[in-house]
N, C-alpha and C positions, 0 to 999 in steps of 0.2 A: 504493500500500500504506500509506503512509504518513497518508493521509485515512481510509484506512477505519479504520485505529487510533486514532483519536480520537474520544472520545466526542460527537461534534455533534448527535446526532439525540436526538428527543423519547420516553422508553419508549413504546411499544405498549402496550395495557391487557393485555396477559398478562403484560410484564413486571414491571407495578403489583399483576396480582395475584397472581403470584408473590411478590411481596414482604409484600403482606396475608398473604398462608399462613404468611409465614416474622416476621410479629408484627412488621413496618418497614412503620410508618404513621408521617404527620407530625402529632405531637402537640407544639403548645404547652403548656409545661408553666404559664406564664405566664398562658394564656388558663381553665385548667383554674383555675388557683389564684383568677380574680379571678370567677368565675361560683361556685366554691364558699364564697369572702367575701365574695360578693354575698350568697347565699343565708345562709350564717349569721348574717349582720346582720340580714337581715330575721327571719329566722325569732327569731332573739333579740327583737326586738323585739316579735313577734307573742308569744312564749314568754313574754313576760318576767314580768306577769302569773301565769300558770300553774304558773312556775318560783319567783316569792316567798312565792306561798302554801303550797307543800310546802317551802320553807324554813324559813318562819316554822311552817308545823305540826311538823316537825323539833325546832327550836329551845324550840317550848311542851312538845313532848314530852321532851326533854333536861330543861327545867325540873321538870316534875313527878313527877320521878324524885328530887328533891333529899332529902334524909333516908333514901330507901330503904335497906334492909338489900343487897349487892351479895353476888350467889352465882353460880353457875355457870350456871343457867337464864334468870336475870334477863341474865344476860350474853349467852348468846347471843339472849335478846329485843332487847334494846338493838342488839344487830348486825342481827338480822335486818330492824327496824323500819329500822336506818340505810341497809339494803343497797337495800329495798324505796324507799325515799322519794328515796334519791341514781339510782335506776333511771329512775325516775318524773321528776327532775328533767332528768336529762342521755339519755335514750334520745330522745326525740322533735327536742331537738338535733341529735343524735348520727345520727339516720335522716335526718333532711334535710338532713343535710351531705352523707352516703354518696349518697342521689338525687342531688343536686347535681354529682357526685364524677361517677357514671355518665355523666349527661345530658354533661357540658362533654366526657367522653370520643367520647360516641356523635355527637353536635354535630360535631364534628373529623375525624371520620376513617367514619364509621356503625359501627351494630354489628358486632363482630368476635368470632369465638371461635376457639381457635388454640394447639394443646399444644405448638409448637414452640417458642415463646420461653419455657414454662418448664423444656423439658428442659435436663436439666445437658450442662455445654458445659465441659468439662476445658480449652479454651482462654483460657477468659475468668478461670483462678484462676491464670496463668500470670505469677509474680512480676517476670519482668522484662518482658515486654509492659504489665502493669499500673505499673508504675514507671515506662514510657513514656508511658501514656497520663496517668498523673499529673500531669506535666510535658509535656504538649505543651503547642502552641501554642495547640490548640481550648478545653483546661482554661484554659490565661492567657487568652484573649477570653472564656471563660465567666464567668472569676472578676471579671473588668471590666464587664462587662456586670449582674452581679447587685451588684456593689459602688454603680455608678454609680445602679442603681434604685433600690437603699435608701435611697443619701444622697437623694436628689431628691425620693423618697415622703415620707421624714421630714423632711425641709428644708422642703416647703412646709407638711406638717403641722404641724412646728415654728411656721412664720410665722403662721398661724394661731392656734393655741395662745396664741403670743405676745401677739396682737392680744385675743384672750378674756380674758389675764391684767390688760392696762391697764384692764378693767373692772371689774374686784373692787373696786375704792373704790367703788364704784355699786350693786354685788351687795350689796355687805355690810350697805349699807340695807334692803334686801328682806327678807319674811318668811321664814323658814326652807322653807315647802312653793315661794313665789318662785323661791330661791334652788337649791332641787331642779330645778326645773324649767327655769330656765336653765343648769343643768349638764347635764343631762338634752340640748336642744336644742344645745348647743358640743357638746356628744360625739358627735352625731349628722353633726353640719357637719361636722369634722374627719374622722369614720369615712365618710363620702361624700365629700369634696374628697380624700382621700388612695385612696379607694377610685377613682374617677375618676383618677388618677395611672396608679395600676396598670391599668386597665382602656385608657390611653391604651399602655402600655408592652406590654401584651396583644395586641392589634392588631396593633405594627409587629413584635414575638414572631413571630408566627401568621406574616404575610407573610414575613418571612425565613426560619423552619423548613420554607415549604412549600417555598418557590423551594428553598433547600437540599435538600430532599428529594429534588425533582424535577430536579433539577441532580445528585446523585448517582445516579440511575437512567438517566441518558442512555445512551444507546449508542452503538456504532461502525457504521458499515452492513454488515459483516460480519455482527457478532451481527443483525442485524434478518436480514440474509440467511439465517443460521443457525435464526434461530425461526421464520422462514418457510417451513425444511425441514423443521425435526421439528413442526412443527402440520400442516402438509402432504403429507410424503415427500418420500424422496428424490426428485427426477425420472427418475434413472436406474431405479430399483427400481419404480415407481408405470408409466414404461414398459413394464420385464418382467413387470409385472402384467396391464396392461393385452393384452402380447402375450399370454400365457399364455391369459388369459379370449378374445380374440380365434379362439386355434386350439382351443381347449375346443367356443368353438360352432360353428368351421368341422365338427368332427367330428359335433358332433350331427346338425346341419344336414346333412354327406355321409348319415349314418346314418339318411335320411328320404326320401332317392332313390328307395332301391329302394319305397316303401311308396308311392310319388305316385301321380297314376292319367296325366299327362301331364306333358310338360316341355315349355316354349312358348319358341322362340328365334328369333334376328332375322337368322341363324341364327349368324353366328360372335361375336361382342361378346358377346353377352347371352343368361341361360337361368335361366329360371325355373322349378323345381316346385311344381305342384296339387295336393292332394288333398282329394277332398269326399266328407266323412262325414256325414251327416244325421242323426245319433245325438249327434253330438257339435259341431255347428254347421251356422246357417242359411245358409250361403256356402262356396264353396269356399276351401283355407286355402293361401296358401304357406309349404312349408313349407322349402324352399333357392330361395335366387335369386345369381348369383353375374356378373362379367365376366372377357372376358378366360380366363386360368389357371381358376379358378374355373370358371367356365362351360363349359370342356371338361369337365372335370371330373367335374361332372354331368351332362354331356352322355355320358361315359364308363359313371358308373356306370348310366344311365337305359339305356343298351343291352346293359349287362353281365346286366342285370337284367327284362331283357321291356319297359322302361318306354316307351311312344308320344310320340316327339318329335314336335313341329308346328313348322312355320314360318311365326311369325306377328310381322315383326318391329314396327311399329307397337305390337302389344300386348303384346307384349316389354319394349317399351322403357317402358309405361305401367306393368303391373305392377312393373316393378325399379324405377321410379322414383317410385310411391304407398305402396308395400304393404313393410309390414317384415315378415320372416321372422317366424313363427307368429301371423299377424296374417290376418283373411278380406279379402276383396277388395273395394272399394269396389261401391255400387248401378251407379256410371255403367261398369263392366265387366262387369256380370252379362251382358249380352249377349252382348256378344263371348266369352266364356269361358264361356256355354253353348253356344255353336255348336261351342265347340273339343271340348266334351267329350260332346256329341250324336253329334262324326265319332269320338270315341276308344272311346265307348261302343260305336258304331255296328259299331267296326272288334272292337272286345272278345266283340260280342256280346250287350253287356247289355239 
């Protein structure tokens, strides 16, 4: 009892997606953050261009306003022209951050959609649960873990920096667009060697959130026992199913006795009923075949009923053991079971 209550086993993919339903996926938040300052560096870069010239037509426009008379309409021009040009600067940013934002999400975990993690949850506003979880021990390894990435991001970016700074007696000779331009290139070094930091701290992130994830999801063999009943049934109940449907078609099956045109038996073991319809199949069909209990059985109703038993145990035992109830009788029996039903006829009169 005691092994089954620990959780040692691997979830089962229902138990994975059970937890996808319920919005517990393993998302590094670490991995999300360096794929989307990935992405806004570049796109800054690509932007940048784009971005100074609606500055600078900003700024000329600002200018050429100097002397004007300021009223009420002028005003809301000045707003309107600032709202339109700061839109224009910051939206195409601002969208390929949010893409970026998606992608690092779907990237981790695929896409999800999922109204359970935003419904409200009166457990999760509970002041002293939340004052616990304030001060656990996960919050203290959290606050070490993000403290320890920033000095180390900045530390090397620092060093760097540093090393960019003993060159300024050397910069300072340089022409002024020079002098741009090498600021221009350290800013870049620096936002890439510190982006690389993070992108290193992402990685061993991801690997530890999963393994956690999937270390919180483990189970007991009980529970695996447990989801292996309700995906499948009870076996006790799936039994009484199967019984039920079992004497469902015993009774069809008696209820087609009296309508057979012969019953073929070996004579005590085994008993099969015939009947051939030519309107509604090219072979004769059986339609009970039973042993044993069974086989009296029909044996009983077949004489209660006018039905002509044969003793014909060889073919007895051929049909019971080829032919499933409401199924017609294979080619290599036609034979034999027209000769049965030539003498049943014969006896019938037909």
């Amino acid at each position: 009892m005691a092994d089954d209550a620990e959780k040692t086993e691997e979830p089962t993919p229902k138990k994975i997606e059970d937890a996808r339903e319920e919005g517990n996926v393993p998302k590094s938040q670490d991995v999300s953050g360096v794929i989307t300052l990935f992405v806004a560096i570049l796109s800054l870069l690509m932007l940048f261009p784009f971005m100074a010239n609606h500055v600078l037509a900003l700024f000329k426009y600002y200018f050429s306003l100097v002397g004007t008379p300021l009223n009420k309409l002028f005003a809301i021009d000045i707003a309107i022209v600032t709202i339109k040009e700061f839109l224009l600067i910051i939206m195409p940013l601002a969208a390929s951050v949010a893409i970026a934002g998606i992608v690092a999400a779907v990237s981790q975990f695929g896409f999800l959609f999922t109204a359970k993690a935003i419904m409200p949850d009166f457990k999760k506003i509970d002041p002293i649960k939340g004052t616990k979880n304030l001060f656990s021990m996960k919050k203290m390894i959290e606050g070490v873990k993000v403290t320890f990435k920033s000095f180390t991001t900045l530390g090397v970016g620092f060093v760097f920096f540093f090393l960019f700074i003993m060159e300024l007696p050397t910069v300072a000779l340089f022409s002024l667009g020079d002098q741009l331009e090498w600021l221009r290139d350290k800013a870049m070094i620096i936002a890439f060697v510190m982006l690389f930091i993070i992108f290193i701290f992402a990685i061993i992130d991801l690997i530890i959130v999963r393994k956690q994830y999937f270390d919180g999801l483990k189970m007991s063999k009980q529970e695996i026992k447990d989801e292996m009943k309700n995906m499948e049934g009870d076996p006790l109940i799936k039994s009484k199913i199967r019984q039920i449907q079992m004497e469902a078609s015993k009774k069809r099956m008696m209820a087609e006795v009296p309508n057979a045109d012969v019953v073929i038996t070996n004579p005590t073991h085994y008993a099969v009923a015939l009947k051939y319809d030519e309107q509604k199949s090219r072979a004769p069909m059986v339609v009970a075949k039973g042993m044993n209990t069974i086989a009296q059985k029909i044996k009983k109703i077949a004489r209660e009923n006018g039905v002509h038993i044969v003793q014909n145990p060889p073919l007895a035992r051929s049909l019971y053991a080829q032919v499933e109830v409401e199924k017609p009788i294979p080619e290599e029996l036609f034979g034999a079971v027209a000769e049965v039903l030539a003498y049943v006829y014969k006896m019938n009169k037909k």
